[in-house]
N, C-alpha and C positions, 0 to 999 in steps of 0.2 A: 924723531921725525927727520925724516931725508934732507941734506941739506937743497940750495936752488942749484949749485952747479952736480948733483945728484940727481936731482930732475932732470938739469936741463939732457944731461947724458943719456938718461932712459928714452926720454922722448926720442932725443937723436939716433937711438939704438932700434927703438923700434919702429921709427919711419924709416930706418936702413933694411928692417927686416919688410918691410911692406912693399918697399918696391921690389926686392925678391921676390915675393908669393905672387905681386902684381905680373913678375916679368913669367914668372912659370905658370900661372895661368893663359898667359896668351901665348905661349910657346903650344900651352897643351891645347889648346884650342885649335891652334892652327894646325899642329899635329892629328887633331879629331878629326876631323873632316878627311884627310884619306883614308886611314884608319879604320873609319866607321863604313866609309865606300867600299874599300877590301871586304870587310867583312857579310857586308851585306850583299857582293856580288858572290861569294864564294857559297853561300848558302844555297841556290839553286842548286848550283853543280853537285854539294856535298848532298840535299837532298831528294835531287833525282837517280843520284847513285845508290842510296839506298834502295828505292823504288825498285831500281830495277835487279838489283841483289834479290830485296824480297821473293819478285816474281820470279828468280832464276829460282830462287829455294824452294819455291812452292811444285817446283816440276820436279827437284831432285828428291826433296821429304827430306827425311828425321833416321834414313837409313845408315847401316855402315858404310854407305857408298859416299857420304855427303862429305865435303872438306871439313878439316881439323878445326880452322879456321871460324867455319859456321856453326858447326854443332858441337866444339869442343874436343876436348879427350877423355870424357866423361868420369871426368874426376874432379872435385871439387875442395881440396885439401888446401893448395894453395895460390893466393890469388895478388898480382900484382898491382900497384894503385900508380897510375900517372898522374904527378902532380904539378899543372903548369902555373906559374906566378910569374912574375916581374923581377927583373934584376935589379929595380930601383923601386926605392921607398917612397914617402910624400904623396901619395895616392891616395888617403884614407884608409876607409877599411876594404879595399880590391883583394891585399894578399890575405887579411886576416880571414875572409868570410870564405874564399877559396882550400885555405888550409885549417879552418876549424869541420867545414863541407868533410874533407879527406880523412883529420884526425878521427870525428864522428865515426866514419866509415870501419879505419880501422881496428877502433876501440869496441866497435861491436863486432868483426870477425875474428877480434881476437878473443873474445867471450864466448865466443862456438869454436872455440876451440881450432880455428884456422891459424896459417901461417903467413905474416901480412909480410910482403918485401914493396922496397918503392923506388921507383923511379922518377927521379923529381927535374924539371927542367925549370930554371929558374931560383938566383943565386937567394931570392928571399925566401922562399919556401923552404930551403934547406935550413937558413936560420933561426926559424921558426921549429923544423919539424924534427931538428939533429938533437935536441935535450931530450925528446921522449922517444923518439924511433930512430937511432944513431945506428943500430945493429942492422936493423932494418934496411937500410937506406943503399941499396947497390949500385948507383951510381949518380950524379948531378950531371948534366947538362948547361952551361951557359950560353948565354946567345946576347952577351952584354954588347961583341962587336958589331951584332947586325942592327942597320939603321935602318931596314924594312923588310919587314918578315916574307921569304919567298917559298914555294914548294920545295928550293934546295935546302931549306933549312931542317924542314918537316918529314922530308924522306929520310935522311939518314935513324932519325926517332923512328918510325915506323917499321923499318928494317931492323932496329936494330932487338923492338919489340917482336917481330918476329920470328927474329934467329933464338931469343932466349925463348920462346917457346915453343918451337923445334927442338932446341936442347931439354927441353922439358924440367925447365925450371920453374912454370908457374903454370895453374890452371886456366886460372879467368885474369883476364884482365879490363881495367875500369879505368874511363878516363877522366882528369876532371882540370877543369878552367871554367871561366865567367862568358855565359852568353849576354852578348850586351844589348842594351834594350832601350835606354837613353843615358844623358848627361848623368843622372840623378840617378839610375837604377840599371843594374848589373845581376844576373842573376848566378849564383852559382850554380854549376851545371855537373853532373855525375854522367857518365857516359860508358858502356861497357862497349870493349871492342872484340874482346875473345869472350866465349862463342858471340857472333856477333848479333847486336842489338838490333833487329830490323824492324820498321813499322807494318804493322797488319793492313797490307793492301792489295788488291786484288791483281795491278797490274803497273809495269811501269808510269801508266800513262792514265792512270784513274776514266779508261774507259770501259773498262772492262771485256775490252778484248782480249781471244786466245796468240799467242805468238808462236811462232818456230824459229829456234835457235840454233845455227848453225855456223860453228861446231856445235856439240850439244852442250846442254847446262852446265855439263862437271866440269868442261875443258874453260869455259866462260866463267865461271866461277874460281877456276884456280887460275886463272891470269887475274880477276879483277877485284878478290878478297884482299890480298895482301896491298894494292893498290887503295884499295880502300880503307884500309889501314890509317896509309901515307894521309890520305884525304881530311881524314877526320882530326888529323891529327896538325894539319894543315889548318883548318877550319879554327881549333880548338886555340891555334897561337895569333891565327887574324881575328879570332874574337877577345882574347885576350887583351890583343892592341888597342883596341879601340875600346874598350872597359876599363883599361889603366890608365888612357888619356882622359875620358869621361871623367873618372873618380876622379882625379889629377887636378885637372881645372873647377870639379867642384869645389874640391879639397883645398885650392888654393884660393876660390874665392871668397870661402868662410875665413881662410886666413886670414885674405884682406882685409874684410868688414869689421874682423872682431881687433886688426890691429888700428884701424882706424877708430873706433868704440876706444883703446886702450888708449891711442894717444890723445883722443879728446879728454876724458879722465885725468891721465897726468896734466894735461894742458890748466887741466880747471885747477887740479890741486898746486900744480908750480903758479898760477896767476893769485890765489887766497894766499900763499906762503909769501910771495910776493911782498901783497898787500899790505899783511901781518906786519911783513920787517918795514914796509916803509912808516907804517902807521905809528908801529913802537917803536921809532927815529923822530917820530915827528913829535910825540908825547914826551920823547925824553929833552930834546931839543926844547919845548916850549916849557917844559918843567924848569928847567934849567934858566930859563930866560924869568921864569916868574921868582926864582931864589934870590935872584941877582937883586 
C-alpha cells in the first residue's frame, strides 16, 4: 500500500496535469471559433466552384478535347493519396480516423494490384503512416510554422500536385482530411481531385439555365481546373483546423473530468489511509496506557 507522502504526490501530480488539459482546452476553444468561421466561409466558394466546373464539363463532354485534369489520362495504374493531418497530437482520435480513412484506401488498391504513392502534409500522419508505407511516401509537407492557414499555404500543394502529374507520375489522385461538422463530430472525408470529382448539376446556379462562355469552355477550364486544385486543397486544411480544434477541446475536456474523478479517488484513499494510521496510533497509545 502506497505510503501518504506517495498519495499526497500523485494527487499533486495530477492536479498539475489538470490544469494543463484545463489550460488546452480553452486555448482550443478559443482557437474553435475562427477556425470553424474559415471553414465554414470557404465552403460556398469551394462549392460554387465546383458548380460551375460541372456546367463547363457538361459543354465540353467526355471527349479527347477535354483537359487532363477533368477527364484524366485514361490510365488507372497508379494513383496518389493526399493525406492531411495535424502536426500536433492531443486531439483524440482527428489523426487516427483521417489516417486509418487513407491506410483502408490504400490497402485495397494495393489488392487490385495498383501502385499507391503518398503525399502526406502533416508531421503526424507521416508518424503513423512511415511503418507500413515508408517506400511509398514521396514527400511530407509541414506547416507546423503557420499560425493560420492561408491560400498561400495551399497553393504551393496544389501546384505541386499538378506538376507531378504533368510529369506523369500518377493517375488519379485522392484527397483526404476531416470535414468538420461540430465540437464532437468530424467526419473523415476521401476527396478525388484527378480526374476531377464534380457534382451532377445542371448548371452553376441550380436554375437550370443555358450559359455562354466566353472564351469558350476548354480555355475556361484550363485556367480554373488547376485553380481548383489549390481550392480544395485550400478547403481541405481550413477544415482540418477547425476538426483539430474541435477534437482538441473535446479531448481535453474528458481529460479534465476523468482527472478530476482521479483525484477525488486518491483524495478518498489518502483521507481512509490517513485514518488507519491515526487510529492504529491511537489503539497502540491507549494499549499501552492500559499495561501500565
Amino acid at each position: 500500500m502506497p505510503s501518504l507522502k506517495d498519495l499526497r504526490n500523485r494527487i499533486s501530480s495530477v492536479k498539475s496535469t489538470q490544469k494543463i488539459t484545463k489550460a488546452m482546452q480553452m486555448v482550443a476553444a478559443a482557437k474553435l471559433r475562427r477556425a470553424q468561421m474559415a471553414a465554414e466561409a470557404a465552403r460556398p466558394f469551394a462549392e460554387r466552384m465546383e458548380k460551375v466546373l460541372a456546367n463547363l464539363a457538361r459543354g465540353v463532354g467526355d471527349g479527347a478535347q477535354a483537359p487532363k485534369l477533368l477527364a484524366g489520362n485514361g490510365q488507372d495504374r497508379t494513383h496518389l493519396l493526399v493525406v492531411c493531418t495535424a502536426e500536433r497530437g492531443l486531439c483524440g482520435a482527428f489523426n487516427g480516423s483521417i489516417v486509418r480513412l487513407a491506410r483502408e484506401h490504400a490497402n485495397r488498391l494495393a489488392r487490385e494490384g495498383k501502385t499507391v504513392k503518398m503525399l502526406l502534409v502533416g508531421k503526424k500522419g507521416y508518424e503513423q503512416l512511415r511503418r507500413q508505407f515508408e517506400a511509398q511516401i514521396v514527400e511530407v509537407i509541414e506547416l507546423r510554422n503557420v499560425k493560420s492557414v492561408g491560400f498561400g499555404d495551399a497553393d504551393p500543394i496544389g501546384k505541386k500536385i499538378i506538376a507531378m502529374f504533368e510529369a506523369g507520375e500518377f493517375d488519379v489522385c485522392t484527397l483526404f482530411f476531416s470535414r468538420f461538422r461540430s465540437v464532437i463530430s468530424q467526419i473523415p472525408t476521401a476527396l478525388r481531385l484527378i480526374p476531377a470529382e464534380l457534382p451532377a448539376t445542371a448548371d452553376a446556379t441550380g436554375t437550370g439555365a443555358a450559359y455562354d462562355y466566353e472564351p469558350g469552355e476548354d480555355e475556361i477550364l484550363a485556367a480554373l481546373l488547376p485553380r481548383n486544385i489549390s481550392i480544395q486543397v485550400f478547403r481541405a486544411l481550413l477544415e482540418n483546423a477547425a476538426s483539430e480544434q474541435g477534437s482538441r477541446m473535446s479531448a481535453m475536456d474528458n481529460a479534465t473530468r476523468n482527472a478530476g474523478e482521479m483525484i477525488k479517488k486518491q483524495t478518498q484513499i489518502y483521507n481512509r489511509s490517513r485514518q488507519a494510521m491515526i487510529t492504529k496510533e491511537l489503539i497502540e497509545i491507549i494499549s499501552g496506557a492500559e499495561a501500565l
